[in-house]
C-alpha positions in Angstrom: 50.1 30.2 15.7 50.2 28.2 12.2 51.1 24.5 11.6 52.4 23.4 8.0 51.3 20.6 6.2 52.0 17.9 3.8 49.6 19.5 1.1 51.1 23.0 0.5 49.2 24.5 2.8 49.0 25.7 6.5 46.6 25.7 9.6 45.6 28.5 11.5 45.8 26.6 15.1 43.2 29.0 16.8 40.5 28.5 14.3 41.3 25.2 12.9 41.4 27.1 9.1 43.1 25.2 6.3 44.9 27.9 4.3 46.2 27.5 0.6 49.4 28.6 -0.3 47.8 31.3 -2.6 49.5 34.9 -2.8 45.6 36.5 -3.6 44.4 34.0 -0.4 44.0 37.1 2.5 44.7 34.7 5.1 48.0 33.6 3.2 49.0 37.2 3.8 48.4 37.1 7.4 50.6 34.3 7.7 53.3 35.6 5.6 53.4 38.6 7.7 53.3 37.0 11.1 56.4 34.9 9.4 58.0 38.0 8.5 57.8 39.2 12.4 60.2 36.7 13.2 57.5 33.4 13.9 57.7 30.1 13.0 55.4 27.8 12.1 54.7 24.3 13.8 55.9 21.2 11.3 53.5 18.6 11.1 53.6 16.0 13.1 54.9 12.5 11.6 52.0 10.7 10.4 53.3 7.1 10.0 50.0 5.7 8.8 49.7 7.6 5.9 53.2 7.1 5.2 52.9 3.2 5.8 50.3 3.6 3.4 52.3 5.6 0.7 55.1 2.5 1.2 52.4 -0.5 0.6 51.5 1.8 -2.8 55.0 1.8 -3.7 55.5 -1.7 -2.7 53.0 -2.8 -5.0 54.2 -0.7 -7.7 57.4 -1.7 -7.6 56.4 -5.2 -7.5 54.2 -4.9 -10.7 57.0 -3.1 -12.5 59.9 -5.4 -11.6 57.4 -8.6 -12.8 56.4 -6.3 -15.8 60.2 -5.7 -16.8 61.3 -9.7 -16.2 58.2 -11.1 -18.3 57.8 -8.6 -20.7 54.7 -6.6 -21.9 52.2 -9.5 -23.2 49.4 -8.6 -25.7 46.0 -9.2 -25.0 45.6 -12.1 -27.0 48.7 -13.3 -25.7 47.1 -12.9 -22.5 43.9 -14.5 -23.7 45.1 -17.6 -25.3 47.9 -18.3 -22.7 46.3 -21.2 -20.7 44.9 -22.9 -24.0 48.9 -22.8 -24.8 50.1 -24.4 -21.6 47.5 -27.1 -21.1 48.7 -28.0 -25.4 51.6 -27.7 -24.1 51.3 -30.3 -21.5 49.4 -32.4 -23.5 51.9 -32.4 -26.5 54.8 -33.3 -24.0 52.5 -36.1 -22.1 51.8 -37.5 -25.4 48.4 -37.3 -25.0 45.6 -37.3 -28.5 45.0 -34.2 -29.7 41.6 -32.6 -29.9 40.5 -30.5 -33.4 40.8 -27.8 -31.6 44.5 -28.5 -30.4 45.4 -29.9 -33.5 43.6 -26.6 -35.4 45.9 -24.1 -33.5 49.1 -26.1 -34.5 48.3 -26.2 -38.4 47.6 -22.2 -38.0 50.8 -21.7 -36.3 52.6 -23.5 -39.2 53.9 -26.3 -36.6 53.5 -29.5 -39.4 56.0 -32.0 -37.8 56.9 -33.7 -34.9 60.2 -32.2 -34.1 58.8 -28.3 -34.6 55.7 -29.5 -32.6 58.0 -30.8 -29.6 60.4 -28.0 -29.5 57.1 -25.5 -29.6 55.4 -27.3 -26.5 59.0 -27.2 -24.3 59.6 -23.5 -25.3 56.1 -22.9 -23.7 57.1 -25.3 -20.8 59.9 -23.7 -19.9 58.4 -19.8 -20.5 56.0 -21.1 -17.8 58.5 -22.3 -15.5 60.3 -18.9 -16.1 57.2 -17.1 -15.4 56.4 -19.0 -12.0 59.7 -18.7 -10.9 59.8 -14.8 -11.5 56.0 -14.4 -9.9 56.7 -16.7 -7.1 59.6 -14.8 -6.0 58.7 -11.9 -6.5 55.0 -12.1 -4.9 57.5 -13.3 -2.0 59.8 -10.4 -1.6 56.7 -7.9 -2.2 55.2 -9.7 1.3 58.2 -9.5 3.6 58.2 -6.2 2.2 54.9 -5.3 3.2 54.9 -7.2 6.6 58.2 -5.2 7.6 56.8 -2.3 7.1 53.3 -3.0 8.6 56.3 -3.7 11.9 57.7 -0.4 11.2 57.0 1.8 14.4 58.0 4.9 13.0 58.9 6.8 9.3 62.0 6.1 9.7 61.6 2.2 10.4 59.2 2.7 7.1 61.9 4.0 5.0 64.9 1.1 6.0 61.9 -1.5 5.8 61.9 -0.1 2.1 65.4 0.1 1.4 66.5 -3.2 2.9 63.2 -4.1 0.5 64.3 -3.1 -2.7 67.9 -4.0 -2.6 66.8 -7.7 -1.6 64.6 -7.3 -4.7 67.3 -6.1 -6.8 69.7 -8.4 -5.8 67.0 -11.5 -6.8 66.1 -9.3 -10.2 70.1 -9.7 -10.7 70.3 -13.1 -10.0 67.5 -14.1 -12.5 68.8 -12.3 -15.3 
């Protein structure tokens, strides 16, 4: 007797041997030709841990592309200067001095007067708000994503628990456009 698997290949049951589906494989013949006499293999049986795991991995991929798609693709330097740009930010629109260092990166940028100065610190102000927004809810729906379907009992429980998931995140996606 022979049991599929997941992995393109198939047990022989009475020695425990993991066969590849390979047409050269000897054993792979044997299994063809008890098929051919009319047998049928066992399926495998429903693992739901490794498909729980395969929906946390998709979870958080679909969570990093959904953030990655509302914020856009940063550049490193981007990246790297961001919280120097947000604490200036804050700092322009508290009215607080100015260090040189503050006051070096807005001559570089070409921001001379008050007015371009302003409306530079509330564009960041608000790109931050933006982002928070997007992350928070986002980091939200990925969780009562992942706790459903760490409830799940079975695959199929796995696969509405991701369904149910990603039109809830689809919907909030919509709504923030």
């Amino acid at each position: 007797m022979y049991e599929l698997t997941r992995e393109n290949t198939v047990i022989r049951l009475s020695e425990g041997l993991c066969i590849p589906f390979d047409e050269g494989n000897s054993d792979y013949a044997a299994y063809q030709s008890w098929c051919a006499g009319g047998n049928t293999p066992m399926h495998p049986v429903a693992n739901t841990e490794a498909v729980r795991a395969e929906a946390m991995e998709a979870i958080d991929k679909y969570h990093a592309e959904t953030v990655q798609r509302l914020v856009g693709n940063p550049t490193q330097i981007e990246k790297d200067t961001w919280s120097f740009k947000l604490r200036l930010a804050r700092n322009i629109a508290s009215g607080q001095q100015l260090d040189k260092l503050e006051s070096a990166f807005l001559t570089g940028a070409g921001l001379m007067t008050d007015d371009a100065i302003s409306g530079w610190s509330q564009a960041c102000l608000e790109k931050a708000l933006f982002y928070a927004r997007v992350i928070g809810i986002a980091e939200g729906l990925r969780d009562e994503a992942r706790q459903a379907v760490i409830s799940a009992t079975s695959e199929e429980e796995i696969s509405i628990a991701i369904s149910v998931s990603r039109e809830r995140a689809e919907s909030a996606e919509f709504e923030m456009e």
